[in-house]
C-alpha positions in Angstrom: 70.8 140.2 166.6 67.7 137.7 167.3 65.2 140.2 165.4 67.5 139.0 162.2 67.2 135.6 162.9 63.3 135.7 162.2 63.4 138.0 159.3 61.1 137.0 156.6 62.5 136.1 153.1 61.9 138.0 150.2 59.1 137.4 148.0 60.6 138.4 144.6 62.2 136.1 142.7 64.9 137.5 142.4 66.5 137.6 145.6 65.8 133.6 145.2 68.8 131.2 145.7 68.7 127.5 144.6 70.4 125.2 147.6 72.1 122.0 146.6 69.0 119.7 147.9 66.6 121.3 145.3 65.2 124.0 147.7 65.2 127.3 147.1 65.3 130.3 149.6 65.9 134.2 149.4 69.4 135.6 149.6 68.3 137.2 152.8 67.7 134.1 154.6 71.1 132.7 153.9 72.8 135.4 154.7 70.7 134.9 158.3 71.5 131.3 158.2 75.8 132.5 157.6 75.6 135.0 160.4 73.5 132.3 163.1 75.8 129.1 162.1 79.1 130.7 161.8 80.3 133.4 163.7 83.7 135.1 162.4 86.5 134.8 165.7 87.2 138.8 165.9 90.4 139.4 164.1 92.7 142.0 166.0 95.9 143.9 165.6 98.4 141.0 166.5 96.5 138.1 166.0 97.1 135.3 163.7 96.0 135.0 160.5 92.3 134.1 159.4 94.0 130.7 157.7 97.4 129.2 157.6 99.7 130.3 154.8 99.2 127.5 152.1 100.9 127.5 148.7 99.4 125.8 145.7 99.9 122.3 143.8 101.5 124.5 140.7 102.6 127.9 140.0 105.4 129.8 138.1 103.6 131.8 135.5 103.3 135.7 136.5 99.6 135.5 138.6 98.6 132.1 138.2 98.2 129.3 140.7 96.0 126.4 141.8 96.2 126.3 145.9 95.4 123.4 147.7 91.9 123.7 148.6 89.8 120.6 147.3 87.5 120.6 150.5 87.1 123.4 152.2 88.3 127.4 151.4 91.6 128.6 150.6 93.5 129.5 153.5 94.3 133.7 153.4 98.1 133.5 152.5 99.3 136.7 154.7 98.2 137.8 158.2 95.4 140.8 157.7 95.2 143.4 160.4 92.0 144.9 161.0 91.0 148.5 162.9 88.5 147.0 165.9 89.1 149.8 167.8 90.2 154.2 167.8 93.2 152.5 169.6 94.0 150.1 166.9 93.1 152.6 164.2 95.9 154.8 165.4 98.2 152.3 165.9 98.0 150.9 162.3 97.6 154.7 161.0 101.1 155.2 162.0 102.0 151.8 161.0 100.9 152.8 157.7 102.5 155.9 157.8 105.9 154.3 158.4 105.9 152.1 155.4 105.6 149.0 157.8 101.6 147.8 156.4 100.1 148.4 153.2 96.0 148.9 153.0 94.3 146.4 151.1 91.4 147.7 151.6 89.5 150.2 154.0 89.7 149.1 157.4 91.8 146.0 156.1 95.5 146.2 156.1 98.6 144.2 155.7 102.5 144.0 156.4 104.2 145.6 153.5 107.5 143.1 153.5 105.7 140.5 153.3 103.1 142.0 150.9 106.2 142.2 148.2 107.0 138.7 148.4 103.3 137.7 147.4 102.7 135.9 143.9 100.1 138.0 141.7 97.5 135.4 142.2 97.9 135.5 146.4 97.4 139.4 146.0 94.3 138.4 144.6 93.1 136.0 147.4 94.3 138.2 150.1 92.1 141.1 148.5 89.0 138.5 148.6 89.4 137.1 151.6 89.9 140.9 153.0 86.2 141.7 151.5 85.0 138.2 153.3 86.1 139.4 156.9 84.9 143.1 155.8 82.1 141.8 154.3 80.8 138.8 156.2 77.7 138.3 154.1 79.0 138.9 150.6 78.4 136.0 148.1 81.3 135.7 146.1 81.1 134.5 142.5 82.9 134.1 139.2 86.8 134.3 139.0 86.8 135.1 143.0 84.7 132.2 144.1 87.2 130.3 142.3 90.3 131.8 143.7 88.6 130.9 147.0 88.2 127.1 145.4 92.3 127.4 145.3 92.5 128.1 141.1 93.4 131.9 140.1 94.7 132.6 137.1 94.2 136.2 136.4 95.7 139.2 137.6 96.3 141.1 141.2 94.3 143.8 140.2 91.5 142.4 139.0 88.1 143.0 140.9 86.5 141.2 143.6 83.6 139.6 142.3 80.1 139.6 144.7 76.2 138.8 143.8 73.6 141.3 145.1 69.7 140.4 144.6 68.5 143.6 143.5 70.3 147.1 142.4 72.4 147.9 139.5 75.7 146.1 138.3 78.3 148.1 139.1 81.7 148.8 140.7 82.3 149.8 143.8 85.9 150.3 144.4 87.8 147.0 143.9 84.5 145.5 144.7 82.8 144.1 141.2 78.8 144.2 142.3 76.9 141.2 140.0 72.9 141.7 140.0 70.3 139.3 139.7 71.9 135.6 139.6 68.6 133.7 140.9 69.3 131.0 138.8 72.7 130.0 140.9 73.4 127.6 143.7 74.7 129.2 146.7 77.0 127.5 149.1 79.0 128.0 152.6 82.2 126.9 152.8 83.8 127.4 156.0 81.7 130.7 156.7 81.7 131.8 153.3 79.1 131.8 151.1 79.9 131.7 147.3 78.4 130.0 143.7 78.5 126.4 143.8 81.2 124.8 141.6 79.3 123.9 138.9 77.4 127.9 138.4 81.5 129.1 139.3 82.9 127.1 136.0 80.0 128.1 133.7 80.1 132.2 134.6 84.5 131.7 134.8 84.2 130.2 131.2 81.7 132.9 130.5 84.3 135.9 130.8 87.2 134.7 130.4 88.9 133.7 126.9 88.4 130.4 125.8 91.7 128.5 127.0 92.4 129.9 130.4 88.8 129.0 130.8 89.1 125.3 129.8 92.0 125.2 133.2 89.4 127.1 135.8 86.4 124.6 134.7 89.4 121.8 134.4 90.5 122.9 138.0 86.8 123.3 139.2 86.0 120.0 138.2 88.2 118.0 140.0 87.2 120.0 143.0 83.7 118.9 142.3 82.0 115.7 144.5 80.4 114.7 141.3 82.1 116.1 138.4 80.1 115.7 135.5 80.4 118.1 132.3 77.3 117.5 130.9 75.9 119.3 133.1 78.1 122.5 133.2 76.9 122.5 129.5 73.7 122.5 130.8 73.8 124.9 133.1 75.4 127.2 130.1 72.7 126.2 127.8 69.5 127.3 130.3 71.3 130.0 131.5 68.8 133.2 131.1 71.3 135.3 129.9 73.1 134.4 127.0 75.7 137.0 127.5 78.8 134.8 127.5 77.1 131.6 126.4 79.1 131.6 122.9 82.5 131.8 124.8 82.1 129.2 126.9 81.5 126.8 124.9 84.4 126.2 123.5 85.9 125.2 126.9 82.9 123.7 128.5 83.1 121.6 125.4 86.2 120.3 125.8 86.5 120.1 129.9 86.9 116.6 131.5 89.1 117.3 134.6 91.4 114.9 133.8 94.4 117.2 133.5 95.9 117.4 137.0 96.6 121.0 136.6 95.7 124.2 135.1 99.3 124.0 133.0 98.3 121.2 131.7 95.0 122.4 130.8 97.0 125.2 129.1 99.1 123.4 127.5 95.8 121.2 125.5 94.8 124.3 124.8 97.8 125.7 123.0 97.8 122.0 121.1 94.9 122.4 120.1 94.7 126.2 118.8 98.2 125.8 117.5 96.8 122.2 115.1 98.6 119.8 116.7 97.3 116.0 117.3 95.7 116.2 121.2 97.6 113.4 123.3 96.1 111.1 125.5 96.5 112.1 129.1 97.7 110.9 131.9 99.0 107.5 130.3 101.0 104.7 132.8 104.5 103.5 132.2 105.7 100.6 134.3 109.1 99.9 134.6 111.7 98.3 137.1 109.0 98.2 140.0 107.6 101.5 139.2 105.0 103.2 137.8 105.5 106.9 136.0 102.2 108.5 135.1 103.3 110.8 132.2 101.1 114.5 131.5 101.0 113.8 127.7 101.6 110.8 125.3 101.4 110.5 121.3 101.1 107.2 121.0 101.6 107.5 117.1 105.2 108.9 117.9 105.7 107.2 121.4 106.4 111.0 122.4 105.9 111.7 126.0 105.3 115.2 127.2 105.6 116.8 130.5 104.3 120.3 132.0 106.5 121.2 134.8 105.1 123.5 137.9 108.0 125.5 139.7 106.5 123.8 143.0 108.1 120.8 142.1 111.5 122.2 143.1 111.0 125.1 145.5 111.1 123.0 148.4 107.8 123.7 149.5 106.6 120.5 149.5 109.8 118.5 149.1 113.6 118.7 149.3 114.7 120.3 146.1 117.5 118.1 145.5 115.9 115.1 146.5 113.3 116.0 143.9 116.1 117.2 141.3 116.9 113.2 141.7 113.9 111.3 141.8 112.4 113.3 138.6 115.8 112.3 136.8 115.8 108.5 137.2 112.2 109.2 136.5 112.8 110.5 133.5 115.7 107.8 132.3 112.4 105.0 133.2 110.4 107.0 130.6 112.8 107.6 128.1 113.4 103.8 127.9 110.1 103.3 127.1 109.5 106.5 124.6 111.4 107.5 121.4 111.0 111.4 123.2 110.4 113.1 126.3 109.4 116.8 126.1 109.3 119.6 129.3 108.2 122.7 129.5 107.1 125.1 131.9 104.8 128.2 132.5 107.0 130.4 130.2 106.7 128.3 127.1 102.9 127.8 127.2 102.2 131.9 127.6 105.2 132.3 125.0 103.0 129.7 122.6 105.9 130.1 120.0 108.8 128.4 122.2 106.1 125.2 123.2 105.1 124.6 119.0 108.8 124.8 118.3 109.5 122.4 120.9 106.7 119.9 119.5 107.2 121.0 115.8 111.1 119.7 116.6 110.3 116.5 118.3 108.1 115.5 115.4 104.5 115.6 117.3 102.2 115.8 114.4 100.3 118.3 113.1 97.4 117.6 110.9 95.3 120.8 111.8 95.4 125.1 110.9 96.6 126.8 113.8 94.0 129.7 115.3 96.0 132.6 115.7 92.9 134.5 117.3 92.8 132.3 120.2 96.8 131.9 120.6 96.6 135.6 121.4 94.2 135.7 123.8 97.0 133.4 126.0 99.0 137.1 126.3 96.7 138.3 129.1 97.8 135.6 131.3 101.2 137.8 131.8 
């Protein structure tokens, strides 16, 4: 309505929000600013979906996946059916009641066959974008944010994560309400207004544990314009709060976004917790006209190491067996120029027992004590 387009802005601080170009304005106005420049097309019983169905770069692990979304939002990844009308409301009630759509959440539903072939982690993005197109204005922060960056790696329950400028922290069904957070950067992104990259990867590596937080701020990173760690350390360091500050540490501490996914972030994780010499990444092998760009190399040991995403082979963004080919005289190139080439997938790096035995037999030195306390905390990835 025009009357909100001339709203004031808050006075307290706390509904402040810091924009990318050093200005700072009240959540109110941005939310005014969302609703003037971008205006939601009506989604109806039988339309499309809000965003073509897009799968991500790497996924295979029970809930965890890195879509492709480096510019822009990732897409919804199932067709969500919205009540616009008593007609429609009927229609999907007895939809509903027939076992043919699932609710995801009030007023939000989905079709139930389809619904069971999900991954965990697009569960989880349906559900936030579902809130989005429920909840035009929400500001979406923490693990969420990022799932709308393209990186989940949590589960399908987990709650949707929004800011509010005043009121309580609390949860409201699946909805996880987050008060106060004056001190973020708000952006829009394709109509939706979440934390900037940088605030996303320091309150991610805030509340998560220490090694699935190194692949969000990892993932985030190469997401960002202007990746630069320092200043995620920073951003940790003035934070107001310091609830959090001592867990992210460890993973702000050791984030370059260098690994080219969130396995492989894993996997440098579990090296590193399990005592074993960190490799240099993303090392070039030229042979025969080529040029192989291998995950992991001990130079030491001329060991080569390799963290394999399912995607490689699904089909989804190749021929399987054309793939099945090329990665074999790929890997005949490396092993011609390595005294070992290791693989391993999803499964070994949450079982952290299978990927040490797998370096501990290749001979990839170990000169450290392993930390059992944060080995374990890999387990609630399942």
């Amino acid at each position: 309505p025009p009357d909100r387009e001339t709203e004031p802005a808050s006075r307290d601080p706390r509904c402040q929000r810091r924009f990318r170009d050093g200005s700072s304005v009240s959540l109110t106005t941005a939310v005014v600013l969302h609703r003037r420049e971008v205006r939601p097309v009506p989604h109806r019983f039988g339309d499309g979906p809000r965003g073509r169905p897009e799968r991500g770069d790497d996924q295979g692990m029970n809930g965890t996946s890195e879509s492709i979304a480096v510019d822009g939002i990732a897409p919804v990844p199932i067709e969500l059916l919205r009540e616009r009308s008593p007609l429609n409301a009927s229609r999907l009630n007895r939809a509903w009641h027939r076992g043919e759509i699932i609710r995801i959440m009030p007023g939000v539903s989905a079709e139930s066959k389809r619904w069971q072939t999900l991954p965990p982690w697009a569960r989880y993005l349906a559900h936030v974008h579902a809130v989005a197109l429920k909840k035009p204005d929400a500001v979406f922060c923490g693990v969420s944010a990022a799932a709308l960056r393209g990186v989940y790696l949590g589960r399908a329950d987990e709650p949707v994560h929004v800011l509010e400028p005043l009121g309580s922290s609390r949860l409201a069904g699946r909805i996880r309400i987050h008060t106060g957070g004056h001190d973020r950067v708000i952006e829009e992104v394709g109509g939706t207004l979440l934390t900037g990259i940088p605030d996303t990867a320091v309150d991610v590596a805030r509340s998560v544990p220490p090694i699935e937080g190194l692949a969000y701020v990892d993932a985030l990173l190469r997401r960002a314009r202007d990746p630069r760690p320092d200043e995620l350390r920073a951003i940790n360091e003035s934070r107001e709060t310091s609830r959090g500050r001592r867990n992210a540490r460890w993973a702000l501490e050791r984030a370059t976004g260098v690994p080219e996914s969130p396995l492989e972030s894993l996997s440098l994780g579990v090296m590193e917790a399990a005592g074993f010499e960190l490799p240099e990444l993303q090392v070039e092998f030229r042979l025969e006209g080529c040029v192989d760009r291998a995950d992991f190399f001990w130079r030491s040991r001329r060991i080569i190491g390799e963290a394999d995403g399912r995607i490689k082979y699904d089909g989804t963004l190749q021929d399987p067996m054309s793939a099945i080919m090329r990665e074999k005289q790929r890997d005949s190139r490396l092993r011609r120029q390595a005294s070992g080439l290791l693989h391993w997938g999803w499964s070994e790096v949450r079982d952290f027992a299978i990927l040490t035995g797998i370096l501990m037999s290749a001979g990839v030195p170990r000169p450290h004590r392993r930390d059992a306390a944060l080995l374990a905390t890999l387990r609630d990835l399942a």
